[in-house]
C-alpha positions in Angstrom: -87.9 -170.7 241.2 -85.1 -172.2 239.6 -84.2 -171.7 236.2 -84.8 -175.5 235.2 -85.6 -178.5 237.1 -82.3 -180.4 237.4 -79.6 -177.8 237.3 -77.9 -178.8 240.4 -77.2 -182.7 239.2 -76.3 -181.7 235.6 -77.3 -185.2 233.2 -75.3 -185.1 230.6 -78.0 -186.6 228.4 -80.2 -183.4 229.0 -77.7 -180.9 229.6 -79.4 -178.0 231.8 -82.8 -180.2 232.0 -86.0 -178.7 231.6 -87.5 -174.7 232.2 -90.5 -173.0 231.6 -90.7 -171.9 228.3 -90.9 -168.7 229.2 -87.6 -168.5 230.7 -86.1 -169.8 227.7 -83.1 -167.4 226.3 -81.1 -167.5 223.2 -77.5 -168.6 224.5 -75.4 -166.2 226.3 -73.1 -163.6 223.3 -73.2 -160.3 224.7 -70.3 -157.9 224.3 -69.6 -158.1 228.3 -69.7 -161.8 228.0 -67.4 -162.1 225.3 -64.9 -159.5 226.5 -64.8 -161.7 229.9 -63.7 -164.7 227.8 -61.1 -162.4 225.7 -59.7 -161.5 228.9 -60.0 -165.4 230.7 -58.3 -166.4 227.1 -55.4 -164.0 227.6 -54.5 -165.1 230.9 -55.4 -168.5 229.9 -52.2 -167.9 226.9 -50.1 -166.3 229.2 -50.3 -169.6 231.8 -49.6 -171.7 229.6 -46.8 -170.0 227.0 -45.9 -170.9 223.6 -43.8 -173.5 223.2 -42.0 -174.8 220.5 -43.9 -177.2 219.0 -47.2 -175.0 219.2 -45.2 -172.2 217.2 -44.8 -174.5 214.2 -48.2 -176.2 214.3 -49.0 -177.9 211.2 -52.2 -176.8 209.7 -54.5 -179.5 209.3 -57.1 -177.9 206.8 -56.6 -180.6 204.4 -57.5 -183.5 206.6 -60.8 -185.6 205.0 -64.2 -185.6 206.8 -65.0 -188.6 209.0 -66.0 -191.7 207.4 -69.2 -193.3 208.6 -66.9 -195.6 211.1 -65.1 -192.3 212.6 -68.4 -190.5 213.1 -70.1 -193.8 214.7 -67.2 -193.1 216.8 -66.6 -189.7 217.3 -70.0 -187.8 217.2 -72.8 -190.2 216.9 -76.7 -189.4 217.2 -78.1 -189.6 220.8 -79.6 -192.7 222.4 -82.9 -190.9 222.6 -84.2 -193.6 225.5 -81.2 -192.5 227.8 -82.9 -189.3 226.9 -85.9 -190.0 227.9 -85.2 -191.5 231.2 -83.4 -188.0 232.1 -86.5 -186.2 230.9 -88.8 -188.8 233.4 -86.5 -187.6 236.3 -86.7 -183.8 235.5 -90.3 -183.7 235.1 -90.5 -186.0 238.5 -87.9 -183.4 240.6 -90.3 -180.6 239.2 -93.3 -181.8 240.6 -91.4 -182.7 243.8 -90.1 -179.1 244.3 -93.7 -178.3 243.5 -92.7 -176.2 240.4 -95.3 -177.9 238.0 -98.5 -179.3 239.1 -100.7 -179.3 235.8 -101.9 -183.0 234.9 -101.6 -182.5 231.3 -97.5 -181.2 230.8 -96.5 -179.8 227.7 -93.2 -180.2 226.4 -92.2 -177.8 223.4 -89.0 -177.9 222.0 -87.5 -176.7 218.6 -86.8 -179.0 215.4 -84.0 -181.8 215.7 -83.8 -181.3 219.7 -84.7 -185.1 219.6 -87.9 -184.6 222.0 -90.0 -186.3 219.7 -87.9 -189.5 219.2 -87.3 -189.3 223.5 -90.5 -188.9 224.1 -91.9 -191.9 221.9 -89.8 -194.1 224.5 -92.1 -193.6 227.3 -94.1 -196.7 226.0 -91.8 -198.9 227.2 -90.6 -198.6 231.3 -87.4 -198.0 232.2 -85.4 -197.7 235.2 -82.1 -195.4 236.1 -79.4 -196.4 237.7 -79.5 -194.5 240.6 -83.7 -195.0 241.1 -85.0 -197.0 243.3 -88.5 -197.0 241.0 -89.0 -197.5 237.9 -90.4 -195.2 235.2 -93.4 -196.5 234.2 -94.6 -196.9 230.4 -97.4 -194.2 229.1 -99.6 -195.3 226.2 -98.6 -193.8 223.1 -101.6 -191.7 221.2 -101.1 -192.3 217.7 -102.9 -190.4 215.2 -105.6 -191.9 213.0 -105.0 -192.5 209.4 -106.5 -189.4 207.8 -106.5 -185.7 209.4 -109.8 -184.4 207.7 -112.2 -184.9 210.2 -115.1 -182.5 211.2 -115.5 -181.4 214.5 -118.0 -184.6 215.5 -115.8 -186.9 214.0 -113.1 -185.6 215.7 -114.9 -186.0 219.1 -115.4 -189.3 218.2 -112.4 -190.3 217.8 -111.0 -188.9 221.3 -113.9 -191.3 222.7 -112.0 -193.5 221.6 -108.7 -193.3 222.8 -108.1 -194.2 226.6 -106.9 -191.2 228.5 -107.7 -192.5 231.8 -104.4 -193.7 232.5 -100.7 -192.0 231.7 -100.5 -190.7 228.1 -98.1 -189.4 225.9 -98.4 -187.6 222.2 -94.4 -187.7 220.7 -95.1 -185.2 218.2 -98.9 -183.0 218.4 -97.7 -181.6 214.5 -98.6 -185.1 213.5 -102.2 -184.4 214.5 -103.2 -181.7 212.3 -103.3 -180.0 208.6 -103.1 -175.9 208.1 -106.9 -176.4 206.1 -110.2 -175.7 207.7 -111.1 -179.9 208.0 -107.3 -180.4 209.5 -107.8 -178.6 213.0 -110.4 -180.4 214.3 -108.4 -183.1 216.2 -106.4 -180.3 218.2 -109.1 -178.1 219.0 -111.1 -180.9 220.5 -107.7 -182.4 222.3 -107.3 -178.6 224.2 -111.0 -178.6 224.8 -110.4 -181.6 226.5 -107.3 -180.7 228.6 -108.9 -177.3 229.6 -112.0 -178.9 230.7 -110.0 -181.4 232.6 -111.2 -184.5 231.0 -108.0 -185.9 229.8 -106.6 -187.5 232.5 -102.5 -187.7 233.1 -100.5 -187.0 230.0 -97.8 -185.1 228.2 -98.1 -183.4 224.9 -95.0 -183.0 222.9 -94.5 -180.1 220.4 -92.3 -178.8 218.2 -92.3 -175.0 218.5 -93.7 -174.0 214.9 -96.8 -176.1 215.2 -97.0 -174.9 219.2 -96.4 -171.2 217.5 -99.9 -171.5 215.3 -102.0 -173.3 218.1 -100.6 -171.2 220.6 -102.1 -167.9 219.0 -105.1 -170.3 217.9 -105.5 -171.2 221.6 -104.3 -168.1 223.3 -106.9 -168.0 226.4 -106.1 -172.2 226.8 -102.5 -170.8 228.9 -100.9 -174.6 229.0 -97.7 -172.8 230.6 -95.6 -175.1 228.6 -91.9 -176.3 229.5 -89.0 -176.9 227.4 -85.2 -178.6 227.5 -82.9 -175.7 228.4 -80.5 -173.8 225.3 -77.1 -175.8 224.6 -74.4 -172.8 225.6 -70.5 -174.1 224.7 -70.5 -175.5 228.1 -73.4 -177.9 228.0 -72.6 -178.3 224.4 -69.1 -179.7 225.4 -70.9 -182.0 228.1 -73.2 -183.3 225.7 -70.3 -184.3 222.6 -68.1 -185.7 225.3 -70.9 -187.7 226.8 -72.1 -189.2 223.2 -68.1 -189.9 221.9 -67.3 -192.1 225.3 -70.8 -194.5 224.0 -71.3 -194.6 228.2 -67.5 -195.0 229.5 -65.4 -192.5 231.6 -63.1 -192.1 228.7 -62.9 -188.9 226.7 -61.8 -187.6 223.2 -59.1 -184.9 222.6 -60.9 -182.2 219.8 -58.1 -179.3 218.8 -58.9 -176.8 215.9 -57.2 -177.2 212.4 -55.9 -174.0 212.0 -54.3 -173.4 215.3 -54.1 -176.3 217.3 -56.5 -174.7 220.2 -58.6 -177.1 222.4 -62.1 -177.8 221.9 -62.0 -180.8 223.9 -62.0 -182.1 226.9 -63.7 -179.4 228.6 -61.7 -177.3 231.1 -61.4 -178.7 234.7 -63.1 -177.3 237.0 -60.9 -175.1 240.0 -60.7 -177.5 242.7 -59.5 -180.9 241.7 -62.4 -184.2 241.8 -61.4 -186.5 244.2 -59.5 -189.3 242.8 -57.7 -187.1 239.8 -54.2 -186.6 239.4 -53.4 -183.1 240.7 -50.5 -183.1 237.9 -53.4 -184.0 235.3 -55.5 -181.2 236.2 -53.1 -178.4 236.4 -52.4 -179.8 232.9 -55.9 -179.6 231.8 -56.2 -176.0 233.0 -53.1 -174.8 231.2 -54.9 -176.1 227.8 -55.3 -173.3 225.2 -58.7 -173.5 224.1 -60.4 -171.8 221.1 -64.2 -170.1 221.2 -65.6 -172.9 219.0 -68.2 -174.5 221.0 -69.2 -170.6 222.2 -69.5 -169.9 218.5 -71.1 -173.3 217.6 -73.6 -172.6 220.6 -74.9 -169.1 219.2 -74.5 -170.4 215.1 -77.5 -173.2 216.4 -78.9 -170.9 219.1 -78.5 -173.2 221.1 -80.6 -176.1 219.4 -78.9 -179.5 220.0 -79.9 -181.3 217.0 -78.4 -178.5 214.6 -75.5 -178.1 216.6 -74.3 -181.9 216.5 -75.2 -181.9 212.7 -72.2 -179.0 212.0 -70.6 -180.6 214.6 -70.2 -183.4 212.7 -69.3 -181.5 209.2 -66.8 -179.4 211.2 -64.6 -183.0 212.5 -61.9 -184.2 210.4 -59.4 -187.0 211.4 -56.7 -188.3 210.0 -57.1 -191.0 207.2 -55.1 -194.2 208.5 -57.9 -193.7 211.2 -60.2 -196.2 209.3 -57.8 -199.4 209.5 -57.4 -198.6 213.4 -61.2 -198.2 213.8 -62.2 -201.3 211.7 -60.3 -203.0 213.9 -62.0 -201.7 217.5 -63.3 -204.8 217.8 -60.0 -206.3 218.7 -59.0 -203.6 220.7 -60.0 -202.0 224.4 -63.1 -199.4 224.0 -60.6 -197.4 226.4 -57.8 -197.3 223.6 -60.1 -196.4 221.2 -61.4 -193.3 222.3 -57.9 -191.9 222.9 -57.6 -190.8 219.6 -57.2 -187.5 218.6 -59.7 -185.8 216.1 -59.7 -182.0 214.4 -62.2 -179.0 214.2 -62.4 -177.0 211.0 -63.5 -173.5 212.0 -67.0 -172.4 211.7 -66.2 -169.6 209.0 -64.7 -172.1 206.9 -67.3 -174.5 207.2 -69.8 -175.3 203.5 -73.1 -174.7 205.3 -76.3 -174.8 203.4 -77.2 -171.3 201.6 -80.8 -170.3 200.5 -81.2 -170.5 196.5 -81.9 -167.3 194.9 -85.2 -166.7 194.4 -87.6 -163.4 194.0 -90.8 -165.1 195.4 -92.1 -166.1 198.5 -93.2 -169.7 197.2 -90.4 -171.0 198.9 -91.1 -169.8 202.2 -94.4 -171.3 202.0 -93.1 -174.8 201.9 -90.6 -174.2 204.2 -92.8 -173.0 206.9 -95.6 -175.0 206.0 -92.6 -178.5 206.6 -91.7 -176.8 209.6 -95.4 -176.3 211.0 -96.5 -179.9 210.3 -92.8 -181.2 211.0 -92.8 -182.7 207.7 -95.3 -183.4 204.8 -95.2 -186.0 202.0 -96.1 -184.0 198.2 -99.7 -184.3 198.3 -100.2 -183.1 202.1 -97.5 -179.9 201.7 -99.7 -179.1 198.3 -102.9 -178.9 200.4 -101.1 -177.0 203.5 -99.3 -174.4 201.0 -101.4 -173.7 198.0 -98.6 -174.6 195.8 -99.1 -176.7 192.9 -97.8 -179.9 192.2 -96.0 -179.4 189.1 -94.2 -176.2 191.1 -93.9 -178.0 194.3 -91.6 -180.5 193.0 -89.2 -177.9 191.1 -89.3 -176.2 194.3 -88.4 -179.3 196.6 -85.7 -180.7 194.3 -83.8 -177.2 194.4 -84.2 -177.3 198.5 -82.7 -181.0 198.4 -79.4 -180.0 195.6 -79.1 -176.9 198.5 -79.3 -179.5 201.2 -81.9 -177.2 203.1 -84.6 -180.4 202.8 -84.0 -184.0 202.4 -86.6 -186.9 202.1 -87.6 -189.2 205.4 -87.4 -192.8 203.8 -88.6 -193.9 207.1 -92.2 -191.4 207.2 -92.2 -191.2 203.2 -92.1 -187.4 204.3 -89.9 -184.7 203.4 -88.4 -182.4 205.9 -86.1 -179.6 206.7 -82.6 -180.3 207.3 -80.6 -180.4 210.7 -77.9 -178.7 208.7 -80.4 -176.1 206.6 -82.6 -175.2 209.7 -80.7 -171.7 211.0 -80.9 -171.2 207.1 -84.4 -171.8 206.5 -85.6 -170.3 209.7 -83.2 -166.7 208.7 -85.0 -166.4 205.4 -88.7 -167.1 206.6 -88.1 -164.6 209.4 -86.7 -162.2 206.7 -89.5 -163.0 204.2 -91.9 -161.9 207.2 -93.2 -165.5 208.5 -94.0 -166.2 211.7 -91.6 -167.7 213.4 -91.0 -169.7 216.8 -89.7 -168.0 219.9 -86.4 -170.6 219.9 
């Protein structure tokens, strides 16, 4: 079987499309890999030479981040329904190639990979381009207004909701509380799915909360799928795809400290019909630097965190702003021709973990990462922590930017920027942690 189910037409709004979670690996960085780009680099330097103007390249260190017009531009978030419609097809071409077969699909999928938000599109139908059918709209399972339900309660409500036609559940964290009255809801959904009574559906997870239930439900084997890893290729798909906003246009991205290419991407070896030959050899003659590479193993792979230090990492020049307020009046084309710069990783003011000599912190970590996000009163509940300590605790997370507060949910969550943090000190503190 293939390794996921749309490899061979690459979408570059699901990059690498869907796999069994199984066959999920952390990006590509072995020594063998790396010395084949060290050697592909080197001949890539000799090609092209040094000249002149690349010998007295003017650092660009000191260039300001983007403003909220340039990063509109430049490296905005996803359109999470485009997402969605690539997520219809790859679970469509799966069943057609007769790869997965289960009624009830899970889709699992770390923090800030955007499944959630794609997969709460699927109420509404949509259509592709290139489809003669149209996706049709799931109903949406919501979950009820308060978690704390015993186990008849819980069935109870499940009579209630219509699974006899096409379902979906964004998000299943949203469903349950780490107490003994908070797991009823879950247990009696998976009851349900093993036993077969709960029709057509898709259950979408984020791997922490899939992490407890799946050792809580360990005989239950849902054989659940997941969007492939973001290596520095599908990385440089993916940025390119959201900077052109749907044209054929593309953005130059050079490094600030040496002028290397991040993007375009490298042309492939044989030239696409209807390029300039002159224009490709060009493109292949680029110098390009390892940042996407490095970007892909700094986020292991995780889309969502990459874009966010993607987004740090941009600069661009500061008479950018009066040309940009002014795209209105100007071709989208012209626009996008501009060039921006890449700070390197290493130089990059990432979120670091506060000091701290107990393991209180990790409790509300893990315990916003299980439940992908709490408000105050639910996290006190899920962590044992009290609510006088809880806030001290939160308010240092938020000044390190490893938590922020959801205006939108009136929840607080870790950070797209803080994840690889959080997740490195809860693994180092000895917390169970997801397989992503």
């Amino acid at each position: 079987m293939k390794d996921n189910a749309n490899e061979n037409t690459i979408d570059p709004c699901l990059p690498g499309g869907l796999m069994p979670a199984d066959q999920w690996t952390l990006p590509e960085t072995s020594v063998r890999r790396s010395l084949k780009d060290a050697i592909r680099h080197a001949l890539m330097q000799l090609q092209a030479g040094v000249s002149q103007a690349e010998e007295s390249f003017e650092n660009m260190d000191q260039l300001p981040e983007l403003s909220t017009a340039q990063q509109r531009r430049l490296a905005p978030e996803p359109d999470y329904s485009h997402q969605a419609l690539a997520i219809a097809c790859a679970l469509e071409c799966a069943r057609s190639e007769g790869s997965l077969s289960r009624e009830v699909i899970c889709l699992v999928a770390p923090p800030f990979s955007g499944l959630q938000q794609a997969l709460a599109h699927f109420s509404e139908p949509f259509r592709s381009d290139n489809r003669e059918n149209s996706v049709d709209a799931l109903r949406v399972i919501s979950p009820p207004d308060t978690l704390l339900l015993d186990d008849q309660a819980a069935r109870e409500w499940w009579d209630n909701q219509d699974l006899s036609r096409p379902w979906v559940i964004p998000e299943l964290a949203d469903f349950w509380l780490r107490c003994l009255s908070g797991l009823a809801l879950v247990k009696e959904l998976f009851r349900r799915i093993a036993n077969g009574d709960a029709g057509a559906g898709i259950v979408g997870s984020s791997s922490w909360c899939w992490q407890y239930w799946g050792h809580y439900i360990e005989n239950a084997h849902m054989s659940p799928w997941t969007t492939a890893p973001m290596n520095s290729e599908r990385l440089g798909v993916w940025f390119s795809h959201l900077a052109a906003g749907g044209s054929k246009s593309s953005i130059t991205a050079k490094m600030t400290d040496n002028g290397l290419y991040v993007l375009p991407l490298v042309e492939p070896e044989e030239v696409p019909s209807g390029k300039d030959s002159n224009e490709h050899k060009e493109s292949n003659k680029r110098k390009y630097s390892t940042f996407l590479r490095d970007l892909s193993a700094t986020s292991r792979g995780n889309p969502g965190v990459a874009l966010a230090i993607w987004q740090r990492s941009l600069r661009a020049r500061p008479d950018e702003d009066a040309r940009l307020d002014d795209a209105d009046q100007k071709s989208q084309a012209q626009n996008l021709n501009a060039d921006c710069w890449v700070v390197p990783l290493n130089r990059l003011s990432l979120p670091l973990m506060p000091q701290s000599k107990e393991s209180v912190t990790g409790f509300v970590l893990h315990g916003l990462l299980l439940h992908n996000g709490l408000d105050a009163p639910s996290l006190e509940s899920v962590t044992g922590v009290s609510a006088h300590e809880l806030s001290m605790v939160l308010s240092r997370l938020k000044r390190a930017e490893l938590v922020a507060f959801d205006q939108a949910c009136q929840c607080w969550r870790v950070t797209a920027i803080g994840y690889p943090t959080a997740r490195r000190h809860l693994q180092s503190w000895g917390f169970p942690v997801d397989q992503f």
